[in-house]
C-alpha positions in Angstrom: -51.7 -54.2 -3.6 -47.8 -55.3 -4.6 -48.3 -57.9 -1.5 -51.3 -59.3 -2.4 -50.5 -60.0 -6.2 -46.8 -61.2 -5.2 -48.9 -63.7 -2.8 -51.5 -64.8 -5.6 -47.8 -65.5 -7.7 -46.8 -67.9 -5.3 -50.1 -70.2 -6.5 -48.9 -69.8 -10.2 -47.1 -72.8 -11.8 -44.2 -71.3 -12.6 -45.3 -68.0 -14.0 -48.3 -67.1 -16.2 -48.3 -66.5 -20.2 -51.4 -64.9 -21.5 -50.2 -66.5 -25.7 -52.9 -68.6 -27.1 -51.2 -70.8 -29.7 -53.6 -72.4 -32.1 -53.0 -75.6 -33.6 -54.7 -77.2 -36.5 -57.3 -79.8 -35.7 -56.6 -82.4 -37.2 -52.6 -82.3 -35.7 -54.6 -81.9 -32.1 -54.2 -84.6 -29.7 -56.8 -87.0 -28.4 -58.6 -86.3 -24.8 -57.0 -89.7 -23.3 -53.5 -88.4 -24.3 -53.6 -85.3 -22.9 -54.5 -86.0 -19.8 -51.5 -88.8 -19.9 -49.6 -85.3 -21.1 -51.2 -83.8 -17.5 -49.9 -86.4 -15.4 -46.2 -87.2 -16.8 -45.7 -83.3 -16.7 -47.3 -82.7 -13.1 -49.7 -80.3 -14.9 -52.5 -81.8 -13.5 -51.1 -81.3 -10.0 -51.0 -77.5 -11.3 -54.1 -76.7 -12.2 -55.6 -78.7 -8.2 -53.0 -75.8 -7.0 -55.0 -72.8 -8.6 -57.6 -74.1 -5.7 -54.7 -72.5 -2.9 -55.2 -69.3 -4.6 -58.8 -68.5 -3.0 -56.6 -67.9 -0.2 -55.8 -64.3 -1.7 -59.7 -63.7 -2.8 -60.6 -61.3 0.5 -57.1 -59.7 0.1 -57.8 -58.1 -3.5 -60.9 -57.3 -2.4 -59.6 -55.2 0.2 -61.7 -57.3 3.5 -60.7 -59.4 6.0 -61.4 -62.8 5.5 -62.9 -63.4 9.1 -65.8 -61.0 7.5 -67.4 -63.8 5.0 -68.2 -65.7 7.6 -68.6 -69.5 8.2 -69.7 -69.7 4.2 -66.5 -68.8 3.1 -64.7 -71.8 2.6 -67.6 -73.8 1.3 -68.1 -71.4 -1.5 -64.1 -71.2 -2.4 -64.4 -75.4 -2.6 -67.6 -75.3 -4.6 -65.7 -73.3 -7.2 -62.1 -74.3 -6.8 -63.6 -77.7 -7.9 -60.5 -79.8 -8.8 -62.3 -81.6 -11.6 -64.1 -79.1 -13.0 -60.3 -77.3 -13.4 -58.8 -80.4 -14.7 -62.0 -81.0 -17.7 -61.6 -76.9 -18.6 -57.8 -77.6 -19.2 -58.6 -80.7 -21.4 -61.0 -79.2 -22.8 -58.9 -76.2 -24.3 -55.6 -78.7 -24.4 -57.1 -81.7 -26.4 -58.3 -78.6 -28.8 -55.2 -77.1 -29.4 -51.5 -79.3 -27.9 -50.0 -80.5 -31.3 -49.2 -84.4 -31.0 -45.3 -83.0 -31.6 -45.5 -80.6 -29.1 -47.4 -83.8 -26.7 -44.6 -86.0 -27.7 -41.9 -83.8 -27.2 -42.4 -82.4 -23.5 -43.7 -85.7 -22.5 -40.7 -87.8 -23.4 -38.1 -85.5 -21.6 -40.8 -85.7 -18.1 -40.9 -89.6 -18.8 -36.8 -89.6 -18.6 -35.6 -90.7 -15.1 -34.5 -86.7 -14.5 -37.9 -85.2 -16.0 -40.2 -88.0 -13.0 -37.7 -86.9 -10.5 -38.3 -82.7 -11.5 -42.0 -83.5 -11.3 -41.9 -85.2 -8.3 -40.0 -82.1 -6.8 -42.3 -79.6 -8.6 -45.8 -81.4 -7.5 -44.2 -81.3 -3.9 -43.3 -77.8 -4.1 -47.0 -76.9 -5.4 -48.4 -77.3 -2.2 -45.5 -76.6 0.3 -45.9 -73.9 2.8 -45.3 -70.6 1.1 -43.5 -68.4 3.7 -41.4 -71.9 3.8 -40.4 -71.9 0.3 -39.4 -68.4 0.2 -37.5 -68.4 3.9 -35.9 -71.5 2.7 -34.9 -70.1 -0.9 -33.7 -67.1 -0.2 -31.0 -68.3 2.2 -30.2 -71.0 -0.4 -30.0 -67.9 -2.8 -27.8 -66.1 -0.5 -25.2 -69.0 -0.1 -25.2 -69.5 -4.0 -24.4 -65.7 -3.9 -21.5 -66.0 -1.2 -20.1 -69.0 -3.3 -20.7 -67.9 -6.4 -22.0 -70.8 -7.8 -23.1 -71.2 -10.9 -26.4 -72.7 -10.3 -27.9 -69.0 -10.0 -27.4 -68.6 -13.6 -29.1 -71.9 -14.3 -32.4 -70.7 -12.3 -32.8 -67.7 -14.0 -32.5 -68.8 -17.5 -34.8 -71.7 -16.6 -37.4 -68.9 -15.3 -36.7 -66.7 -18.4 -37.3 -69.8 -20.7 -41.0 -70.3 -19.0 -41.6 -66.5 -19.7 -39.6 -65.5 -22.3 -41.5 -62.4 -22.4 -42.0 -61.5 -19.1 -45.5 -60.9 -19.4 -46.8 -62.8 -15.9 -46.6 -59.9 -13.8 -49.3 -58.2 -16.3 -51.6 -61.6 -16.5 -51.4 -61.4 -12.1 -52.3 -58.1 -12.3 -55.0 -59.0 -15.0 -56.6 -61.5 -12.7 -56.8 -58.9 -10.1 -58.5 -56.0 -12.2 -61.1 -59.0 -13.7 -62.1 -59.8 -10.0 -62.5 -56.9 -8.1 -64.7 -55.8 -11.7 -66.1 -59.2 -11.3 -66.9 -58.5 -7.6 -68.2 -54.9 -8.0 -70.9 -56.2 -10.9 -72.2 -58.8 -8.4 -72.6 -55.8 -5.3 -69.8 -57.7 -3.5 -68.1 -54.5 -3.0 -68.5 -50.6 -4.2 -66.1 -49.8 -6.2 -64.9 -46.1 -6.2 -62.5 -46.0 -8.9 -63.7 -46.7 -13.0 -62.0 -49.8 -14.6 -59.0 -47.3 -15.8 -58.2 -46.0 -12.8 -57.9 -49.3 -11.0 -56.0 -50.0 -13.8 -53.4 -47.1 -13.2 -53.0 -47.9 -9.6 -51.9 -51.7 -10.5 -49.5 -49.8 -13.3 -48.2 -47.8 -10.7 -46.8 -50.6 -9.1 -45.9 -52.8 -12.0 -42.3 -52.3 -11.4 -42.3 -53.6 -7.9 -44.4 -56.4 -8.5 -41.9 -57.2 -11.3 -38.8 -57.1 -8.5 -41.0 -59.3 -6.0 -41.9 -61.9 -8.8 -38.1 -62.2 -10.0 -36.7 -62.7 -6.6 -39.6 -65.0 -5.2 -38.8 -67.0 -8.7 -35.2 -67.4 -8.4 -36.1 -68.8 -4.6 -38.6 -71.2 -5.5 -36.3 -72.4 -8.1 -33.4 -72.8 -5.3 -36.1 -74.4 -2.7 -37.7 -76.8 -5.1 -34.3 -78.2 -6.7 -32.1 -78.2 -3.5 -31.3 -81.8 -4.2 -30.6 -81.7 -7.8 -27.1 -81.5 -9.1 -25.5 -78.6 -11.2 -25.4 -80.8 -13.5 -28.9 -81.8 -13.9 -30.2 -78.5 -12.7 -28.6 -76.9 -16.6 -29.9 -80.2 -18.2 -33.3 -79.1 -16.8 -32.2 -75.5 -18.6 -31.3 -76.5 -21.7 -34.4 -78.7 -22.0 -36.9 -75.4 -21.1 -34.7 -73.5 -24.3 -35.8 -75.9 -26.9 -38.0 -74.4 -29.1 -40.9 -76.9 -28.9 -40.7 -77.1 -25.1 -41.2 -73.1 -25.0 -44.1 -73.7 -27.3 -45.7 -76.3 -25.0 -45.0 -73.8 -22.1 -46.8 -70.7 -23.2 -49.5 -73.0 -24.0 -49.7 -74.3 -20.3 -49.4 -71.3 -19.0 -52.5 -70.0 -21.2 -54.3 -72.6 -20.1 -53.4 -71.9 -16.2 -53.9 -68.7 -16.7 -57.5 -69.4 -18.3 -58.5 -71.4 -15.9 -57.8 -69.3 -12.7 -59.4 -66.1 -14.3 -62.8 -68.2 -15.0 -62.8 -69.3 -11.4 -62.0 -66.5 -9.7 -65.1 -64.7 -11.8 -67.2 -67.6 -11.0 -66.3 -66.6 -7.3 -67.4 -63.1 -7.5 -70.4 -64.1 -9.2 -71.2 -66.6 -6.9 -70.3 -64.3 -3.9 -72.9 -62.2 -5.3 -75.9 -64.7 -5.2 -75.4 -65.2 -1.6 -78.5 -63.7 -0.1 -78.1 -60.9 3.0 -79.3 -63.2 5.3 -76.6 -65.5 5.2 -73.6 -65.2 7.0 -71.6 -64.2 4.4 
């Protein structure tokens, strides 16, 4: 199970938070300004990447993929819907982002370093995974050799997105929703109750916790390779401002909202499919 939840990670931007942060109404910003905030931060291009995470869908469901048949990747597109991601995320954003929190993160993305990290991270979104990490870890291992200080820099950037370090748990939570999801519908028989499924994932919390900080501290090396020290601790020291960690949790909430309701909607939808179909 430690695999398959360190390979849903890899379709996470960045890493999950599971903190709603409630903002007064009348402070909240308008729909056409947060979906400005989407594009000038690349979060748009985040939430079209939750779509790569169907991928995993057999996996936690313990099947092999080649058993749903030719329906398979119809049904994953139908609810991976890009825009129906995107409206859910400004639906919940344009409800609760402060217009100081908006201002705030969008001015540093705006800055000729914050378009060029963008451009890096919306590339590295949908780069080949295996890539990535191959890639990383032998940038990780040179930074090691020379010591360099850009190691540091990766990891407080990763700690500032998760200051908490409560992603493994909201991977794990997406897991534990599905296969429930999945076992409702009578897309599998499940043999275990809900809290023994949740023991098993426990079991290997501490693993998955390992996996996610190493895969992390790669993708960090792999997706700023061409970025300076320098710029690499600017990037750092913006993620530590208080307001920016605000803004993050929030994003992550939202990411993490939107990929639980689809992958239920997939286990429902699994479910409807009639025997008769090749699925």
């Amino acid at each position: 199970m430690t695999g398959v939840l360190r390979k849903l990670a890899f379709g996470i931007f960045l890493t999950l938070g599971v903190v709603w942060i409630v903002a007064g109404a009348a402070q909240a910003a308008d729909r056409a300004r947060v979906e400005a905030f989407l594009k000038v931060t690349g979060f748009d291009v985040a939430i079209d990447s939750i779509a790569l995470s169907a991928e995993s869908a057999p996996d936690m469901l313990g099947v092999d993929s080649g058993e749903f048949g030719y329906e398979w990747r119809r049904t994953a597109e139908q609810v991976f819907d890009v825009a129906l991601m995107r409206a859910r995320a400004l639906d919940i954003l344009e409800a609760t982002l402060e217009d100081d929190l908006l201002d705030h993160a969008a001015a540093f993305y705006a800055s000729d370093l914050g378009m060029r990290l963008v451009a890096a991270e919306n590339d590295s979104h949908f780069a080949d995974d295996t890539l990535k990490q191959d890639e990383g870890r032998a940038l990780v291992a040179d930074m090691v050799q020379e010591a360099s200080a850009r190691i540091e820099a990766f990891r407080r950037m990763n700690h500032a997105i998760d200051p908490n370090d409560i992603g493994p748990k909201a991977i794990q939570e997406i897991q534990i929703r599905f296969i429930l999801a999945a076992s409702y519908a009578g897309v599998i028989e499940l043999r275990v109750d809900e809290a023994q499924l949740r023991a098993v994932l426990a079991e290997n919390e501490g693993a998955l916790r390992r996996d996610m900080a190493a895969s992390a501290l790669a993708n960090a090396a792999y997706t700023y390779q061409d970025f300076t020290d320098e710029e690499v601790v600017a990037y750092a020291d913006a993620l530590e401002h208080p307001d920016m960690q605000v803004v993050y949790e929030l994003m992550n909430a939202v990411h993490f909202d939107v990929m639980m309701n689809r992958f239920e909607a997939l286990a429902t939808k699994l479910g409807q499919v009639q025997p008769s179909q090749e699925l």
